[in-house]
C-alpha positions in Angstrom: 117.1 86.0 115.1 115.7 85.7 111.6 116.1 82.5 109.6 116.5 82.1 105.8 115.0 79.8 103.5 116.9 78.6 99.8 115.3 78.4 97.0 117.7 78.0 94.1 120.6 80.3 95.7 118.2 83.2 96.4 117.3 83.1 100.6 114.2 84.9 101.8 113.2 85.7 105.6 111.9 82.9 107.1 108.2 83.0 108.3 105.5 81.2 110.4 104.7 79.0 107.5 108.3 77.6 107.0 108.6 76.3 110.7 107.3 72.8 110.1 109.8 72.3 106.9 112.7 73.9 108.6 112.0 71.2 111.6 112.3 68.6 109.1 115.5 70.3 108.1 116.6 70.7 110.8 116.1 67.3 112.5 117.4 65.6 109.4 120.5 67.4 109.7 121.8 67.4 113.6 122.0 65.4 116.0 121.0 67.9 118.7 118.6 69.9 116.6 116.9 72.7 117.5 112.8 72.3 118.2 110.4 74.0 116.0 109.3 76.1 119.7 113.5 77.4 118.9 112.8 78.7 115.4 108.9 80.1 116.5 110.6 82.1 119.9 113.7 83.2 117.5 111.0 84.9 114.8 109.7 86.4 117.5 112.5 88.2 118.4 113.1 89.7 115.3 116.2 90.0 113.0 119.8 89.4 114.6 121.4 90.5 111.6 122.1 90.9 107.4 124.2 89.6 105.2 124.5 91.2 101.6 126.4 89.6 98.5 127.4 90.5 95.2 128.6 88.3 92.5 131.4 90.0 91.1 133.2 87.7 88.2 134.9 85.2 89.7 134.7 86.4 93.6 131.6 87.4 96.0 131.7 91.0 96.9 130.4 90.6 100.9 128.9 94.5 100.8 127.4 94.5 104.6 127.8 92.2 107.1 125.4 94.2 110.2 124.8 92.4 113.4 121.9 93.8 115.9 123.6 95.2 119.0 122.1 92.9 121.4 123.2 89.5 118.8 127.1 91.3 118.6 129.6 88.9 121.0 127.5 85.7 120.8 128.3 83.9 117.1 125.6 85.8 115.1 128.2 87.7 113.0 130.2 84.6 112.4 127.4 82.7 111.8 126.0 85.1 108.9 130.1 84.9 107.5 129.7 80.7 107.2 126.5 81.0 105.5 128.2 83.6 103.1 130.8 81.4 102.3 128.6 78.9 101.8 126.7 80.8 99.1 129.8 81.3 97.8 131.1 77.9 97.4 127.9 77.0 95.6 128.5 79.7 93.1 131.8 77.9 92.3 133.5 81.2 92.6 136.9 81.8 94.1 136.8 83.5 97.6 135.2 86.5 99.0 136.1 90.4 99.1 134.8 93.4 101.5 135.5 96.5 102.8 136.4 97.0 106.1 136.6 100.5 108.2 140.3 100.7 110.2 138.0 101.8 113.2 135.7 98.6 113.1 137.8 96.8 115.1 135.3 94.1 116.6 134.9 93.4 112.6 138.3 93.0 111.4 139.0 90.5 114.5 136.6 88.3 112.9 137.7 88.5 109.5 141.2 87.8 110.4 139.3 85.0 113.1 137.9 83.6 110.0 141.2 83.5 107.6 140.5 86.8 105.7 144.0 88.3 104.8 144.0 91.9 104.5 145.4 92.6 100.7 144.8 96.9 100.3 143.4 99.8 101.4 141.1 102.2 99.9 141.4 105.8 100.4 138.6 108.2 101.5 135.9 105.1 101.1 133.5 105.4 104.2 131.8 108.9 105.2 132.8 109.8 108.7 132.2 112.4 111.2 132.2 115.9 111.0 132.4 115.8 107.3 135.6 113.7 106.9 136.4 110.3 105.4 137.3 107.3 106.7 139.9 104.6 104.5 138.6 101.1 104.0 140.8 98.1 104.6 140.0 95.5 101.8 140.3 92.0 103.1 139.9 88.7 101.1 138.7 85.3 102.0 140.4 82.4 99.5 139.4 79.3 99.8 142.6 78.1 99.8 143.3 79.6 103.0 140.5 78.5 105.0 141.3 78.7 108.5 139.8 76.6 111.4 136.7 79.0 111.5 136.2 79.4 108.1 135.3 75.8 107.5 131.5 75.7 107.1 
């Protein structure tokens, strides 16, 4: 697991030198917080997963949502989702769009977990296989549909 640090509404990786101010953080903010020993073993381990955003207008464009094999079943993805709503929110911008492959299906589970709604499809988006194509199901997160999990 990698952390992430704000500065403004940029985040950068999180490093040996931010563990005593994310314990501070993190104490302030829970009840049951995690120790700084947590956030030290969890750098160790590397990288559970990325999350890429793009301000498009007046929505986020969520471009790659990617979750380490051995993270995949266990929160990480939804956990990188909150945090890109989150970023969202703070941009005062309306909701949040991706792409989708029809074949992801671990993926779209979550979206639609999360209160995604799927509104289109786009034809011949992803490479695939043996030189074909694969359509892309666009989905869109509004935050006037916030569902249960999509609360941050």
């Amino acid at each position: 697991m990698s952390g992430v640090l704000l500065a403004d509404r940029y985040m950068s990786p999180m490093t040996e030198g931010d563990l005593d101010e994310v314990a501070i953080i993190e104490k302030a903010a829970y009840e049951f917080p995690w120790s700084r020993g947590n956030f030290e073993d969890s750098l160790r381990n590397g990288y559970f997963g990325i999350c890429l955003l793009m301000p498009v207008v007046d929505e986020m464009h969520l471009l790659n949502l990617c979750v380490a094999p051995a993270a995949q079943g266990v929160g990480a993805g939804l956990s990188l989702l909150r945090e890109a709503v989150r970023i969202t929110r703070n941009e005062r911008l309306d909701g949040l769009l991706l792409e989708v492959r029809p074949s992801n299906h671990r993926a779209i589970r979550l979206y639609e977990r999360f209160g995604f709604a799927s509104i289109g499809r786009r034809k011949n988006y992803y490479p695939a296989r043996h030189r074909s194509r694969e359509d892309a199901i666009v989905m869109r997160f509004s935050f006037a549909r916030e569902g249960a999990d999509g609360a941050a």
